[in-house]
N, C-alpha and C positions, 0 to 999 in steps of 0.2 A: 452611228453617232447620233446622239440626239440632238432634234433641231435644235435647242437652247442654245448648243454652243457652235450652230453648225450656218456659215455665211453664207443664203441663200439669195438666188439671183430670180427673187420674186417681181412680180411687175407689179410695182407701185402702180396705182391710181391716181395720184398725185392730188388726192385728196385735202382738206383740210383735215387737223389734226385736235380733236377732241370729244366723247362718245360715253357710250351705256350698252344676255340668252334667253334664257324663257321661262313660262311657269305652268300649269294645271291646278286644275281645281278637285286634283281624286284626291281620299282620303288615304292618310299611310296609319292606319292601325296601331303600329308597335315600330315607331324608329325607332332606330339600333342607338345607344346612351353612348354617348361622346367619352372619349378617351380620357384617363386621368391627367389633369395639369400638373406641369411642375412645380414644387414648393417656393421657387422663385417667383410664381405669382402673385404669392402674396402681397407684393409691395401695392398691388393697385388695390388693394382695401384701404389702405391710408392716404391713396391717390399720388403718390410720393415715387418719383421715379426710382428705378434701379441703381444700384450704384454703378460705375463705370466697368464695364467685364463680367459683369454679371446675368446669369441666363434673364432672358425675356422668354415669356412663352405669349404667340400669336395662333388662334382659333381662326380658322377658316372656314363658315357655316356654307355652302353652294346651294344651287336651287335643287341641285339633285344630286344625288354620290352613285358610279358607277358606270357613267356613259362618259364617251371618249374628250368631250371636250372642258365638264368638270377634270377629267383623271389628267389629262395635260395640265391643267391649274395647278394640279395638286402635285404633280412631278417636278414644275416649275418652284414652287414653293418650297419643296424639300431639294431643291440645287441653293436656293439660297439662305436655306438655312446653314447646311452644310459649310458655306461659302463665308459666313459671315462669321459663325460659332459659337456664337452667344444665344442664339435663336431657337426655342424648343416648340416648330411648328405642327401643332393640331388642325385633321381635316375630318369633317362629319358631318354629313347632310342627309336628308330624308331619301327612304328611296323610292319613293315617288315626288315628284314637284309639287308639292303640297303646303301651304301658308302654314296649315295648324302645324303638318309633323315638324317642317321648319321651325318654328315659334318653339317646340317641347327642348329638343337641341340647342337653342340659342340660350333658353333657360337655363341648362345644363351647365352650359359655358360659366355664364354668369355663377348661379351658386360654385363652379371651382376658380374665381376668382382670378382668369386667366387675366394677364396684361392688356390685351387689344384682341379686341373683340371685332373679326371682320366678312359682313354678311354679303348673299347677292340675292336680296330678299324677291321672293315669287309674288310679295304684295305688299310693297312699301308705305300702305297706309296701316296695315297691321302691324307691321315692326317696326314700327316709328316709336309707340310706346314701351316695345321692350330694348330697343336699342336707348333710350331714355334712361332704362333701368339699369342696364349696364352702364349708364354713363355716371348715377346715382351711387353705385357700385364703386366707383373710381378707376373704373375699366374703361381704357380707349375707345373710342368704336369708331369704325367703319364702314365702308363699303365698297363693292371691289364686281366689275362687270357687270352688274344692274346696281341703278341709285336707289336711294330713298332720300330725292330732296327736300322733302321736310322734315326730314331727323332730324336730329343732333349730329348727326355723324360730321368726326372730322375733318375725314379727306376721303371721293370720293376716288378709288382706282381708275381709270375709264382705258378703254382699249381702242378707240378710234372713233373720230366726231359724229354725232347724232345726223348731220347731212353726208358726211363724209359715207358713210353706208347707208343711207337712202337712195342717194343721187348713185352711190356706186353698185347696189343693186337695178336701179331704174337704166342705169346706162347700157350696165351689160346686157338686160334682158333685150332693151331696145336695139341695140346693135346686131344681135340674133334674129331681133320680128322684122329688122329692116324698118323702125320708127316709128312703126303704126299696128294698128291691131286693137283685139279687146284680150285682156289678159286677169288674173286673177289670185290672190293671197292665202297661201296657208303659212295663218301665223299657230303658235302655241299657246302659250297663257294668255288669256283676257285681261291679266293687272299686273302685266310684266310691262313695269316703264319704259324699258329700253328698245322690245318690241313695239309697243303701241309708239313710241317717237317716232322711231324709222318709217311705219305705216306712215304718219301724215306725214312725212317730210317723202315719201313716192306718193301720195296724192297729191302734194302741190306742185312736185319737182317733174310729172309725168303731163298736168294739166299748163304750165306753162311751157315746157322746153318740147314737148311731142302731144301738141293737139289733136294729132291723127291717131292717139292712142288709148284706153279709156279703162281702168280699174271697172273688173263687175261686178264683184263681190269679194270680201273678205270673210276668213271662217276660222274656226278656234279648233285645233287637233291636241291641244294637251303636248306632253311632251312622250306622241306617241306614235312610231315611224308607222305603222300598220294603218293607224287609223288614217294617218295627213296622205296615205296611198288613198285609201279610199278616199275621204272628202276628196283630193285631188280627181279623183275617179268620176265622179257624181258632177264636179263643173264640170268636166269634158262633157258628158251627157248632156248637164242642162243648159250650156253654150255651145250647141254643134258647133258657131263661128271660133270660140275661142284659141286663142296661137299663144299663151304664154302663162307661165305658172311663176310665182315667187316662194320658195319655203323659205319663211321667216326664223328661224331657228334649226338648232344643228340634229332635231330629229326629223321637222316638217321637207328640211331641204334634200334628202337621200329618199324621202317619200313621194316627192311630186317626180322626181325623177323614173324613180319604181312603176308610178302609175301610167307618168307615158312610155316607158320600154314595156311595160303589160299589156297597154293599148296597142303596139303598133303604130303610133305615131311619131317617134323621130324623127326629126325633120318639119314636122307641120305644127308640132307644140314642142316652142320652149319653153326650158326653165332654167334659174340660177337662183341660187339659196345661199345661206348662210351653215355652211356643213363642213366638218373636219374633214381634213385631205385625204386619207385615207377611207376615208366611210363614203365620198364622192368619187376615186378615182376609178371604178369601174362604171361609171353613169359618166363621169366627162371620157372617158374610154373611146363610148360609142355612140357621144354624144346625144345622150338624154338629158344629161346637162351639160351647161356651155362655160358656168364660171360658178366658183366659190368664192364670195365674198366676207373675206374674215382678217384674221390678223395672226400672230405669234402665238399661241395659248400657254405654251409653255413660258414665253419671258412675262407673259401677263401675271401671271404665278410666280414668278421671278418677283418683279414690281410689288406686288401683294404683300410678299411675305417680308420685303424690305422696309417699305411705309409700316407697315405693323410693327416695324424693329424701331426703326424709326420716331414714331408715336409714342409705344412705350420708355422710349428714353428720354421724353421729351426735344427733341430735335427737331428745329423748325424745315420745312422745306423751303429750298431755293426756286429761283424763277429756273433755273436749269441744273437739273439734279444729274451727276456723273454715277449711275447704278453699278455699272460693269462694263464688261467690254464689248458686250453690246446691247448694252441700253447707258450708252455714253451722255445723249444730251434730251432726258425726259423731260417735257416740261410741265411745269406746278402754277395753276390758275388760283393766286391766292382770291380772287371775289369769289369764286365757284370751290374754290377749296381741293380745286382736281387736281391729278396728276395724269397726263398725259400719254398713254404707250407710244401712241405713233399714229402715221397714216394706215386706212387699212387697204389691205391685198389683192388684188385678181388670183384667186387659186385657179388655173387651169390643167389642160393634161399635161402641159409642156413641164411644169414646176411641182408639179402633186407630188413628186418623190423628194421631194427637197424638205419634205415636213415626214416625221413616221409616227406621227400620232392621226 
């Protein structure tokens, strides 16, 4: 059964609730051209909503297409297109994490004059002006799992608060080191908003709540599990002291793991990352890693694909939006223009089966 529809006795964090995966800077040559829109798009050329019953079609741009925790997005988004019926949801993203291949596909979008337009841009100062254009367009626009809050964009999607997974990565790891230690960061993209936030909110949230413990460097792995093994690798080396690793995103976090079951260190270096349940559960297995911290990916794509219906019909959202039957009470930050998934998760070995993405 898929986790979307499947009541999971996850352990809350008990988090606060509102947030912003990752990006690279390699070159994608020849992204693959986004999929025809429906003729029902038309209507956002005159900027003129649809009429009542009538198909919406919603584009999905991701920072990457074909790795596990865009493809949950995307599974998500086609349960509620299904669900709603009116909804003709498009997904297409670069296949590598890459701003430009990104940028060629958003174009794309734009010239077939799709309704809502909704990105998780790898460098939100770059697609600020084409999220612009589509707005120009009379095309919705969005953003959904990384912001671009200087866009235009309407409303951003968020999957769980910018401290909510700082503090709930910083937790878990410390609760492994025993509170103290020198530990160290494989993030992925360098201009992915959502990761570089969570970074400083575990440098403030590590230097006040566990002074006995000390960030010693931070490094950039793209979104590339091989290499965040290795960089992960190279800090063992260059900190014989070091006891704890973070992967910032869902390729770096299955990679720091990798590098200490490679080492022989289990037990003496932790880590906890941000990595789909399935792609962690033989690292929390045997404890190379101790906790995944993430959220639903599936109803986040749920959410997505609804705001974009949503959008396109012009329908405003509520402070408490009833999605379905379980995303009953989202809630909608009109200053910030968010909408809210929820608190996010401790994935450990205990619950890793309760998600099968």
């Amino acid at each position: 059964m898929s986790a979307l529809r499947r009541t999971t006795a996850v352990l809350s964090l008990g988090l606060a609730a509102t947030l912003v995966l990752s990006a690279c800077t390699k070159k994608n040559d020849a992204p693959a051209a986004a999929p025809a829109a429906s003729s029902a798009a038309t209507s956002a050329a005159s900027g003129s909503a649809p009429a009542s019953g009538d198909k919406v079609t919603v584009a999905f741009v991701p920072k990457l297409q074909g790795v596990p925790y865009f493809e949950a997005m995307n599974t998500g988004g086609q349960a509620a297109a299904e669900a709603l019926g009116n909804v003709t949801w498009l997904y297409q993203g670069p296949t590598q994490a890459d701003a430009a291949a990104q940028a060629d596909i958003v174009r794309s979008f734009i010239q077939q004059k799709v309704d809502t337009l909704i990105v998780a841009p790898n460098d939100p100062d770059s697609m600020a002006p084409l999220l612009q254009q589509a707005k120009d367009a009379g095309i919705h626009v969005a953003t959904a799992d990384t912001d671009a809050p200087s866009s235009v964009r309407e409303a951003f999607v968020n999957q769980a608060s910018v401290d909510g997974i700082g503090e709930g990565l910083t937790d878990a790891l410390m609760t492994a080191m025993g509170g103290k230690g020198k530990y160290a960061i494989v993030s992925c993209g360098q201009t992915a908003e959502n990761l570089n936030s969570w970074i400083e909110v575990q440098k403030a949230y590590t230097a006040s709540k566990y002074p006995d413990a000390e960030i010693v460097d931070t490094v950039y792995a793209g979104e590339d599990q091989n290499k965040a093994a290795s960089m992960a690798t190279d800090l063992m080396n260059a900190h014989p002291d070091l006891t704890g690793l973070v992967g910032e995103c869902t390729s770096s976090a299955p990679g720091v793991a990798q590098a200490v079951r490679d080492a022989g260190k289990i037990g003496s270096v932790f880590t906890v990352g941000l990595g789909t349940p399935q792609s962690m559960k033989p690292y929390l297995a045997d404890g190379s890693s101790s906790a995944s911290i993430l959220w639903n990916v599936e109803n986040l794509g749920y959410l997505t694909a609804w705001a974009g219906a949503q959008l396109a019909e012009d329908k405003p959202f509520a402070a408490t939006n009833d999605v379905n039957a379980d995303l009953p009470d989202v809630a909608y930050d009109e200053a910030t223009k968010t909408l809210l998934l929820g608190p996010a998760l401790a994935i450990t070995k205990d619950n890793v089966d309760d998600f099968d993405y």
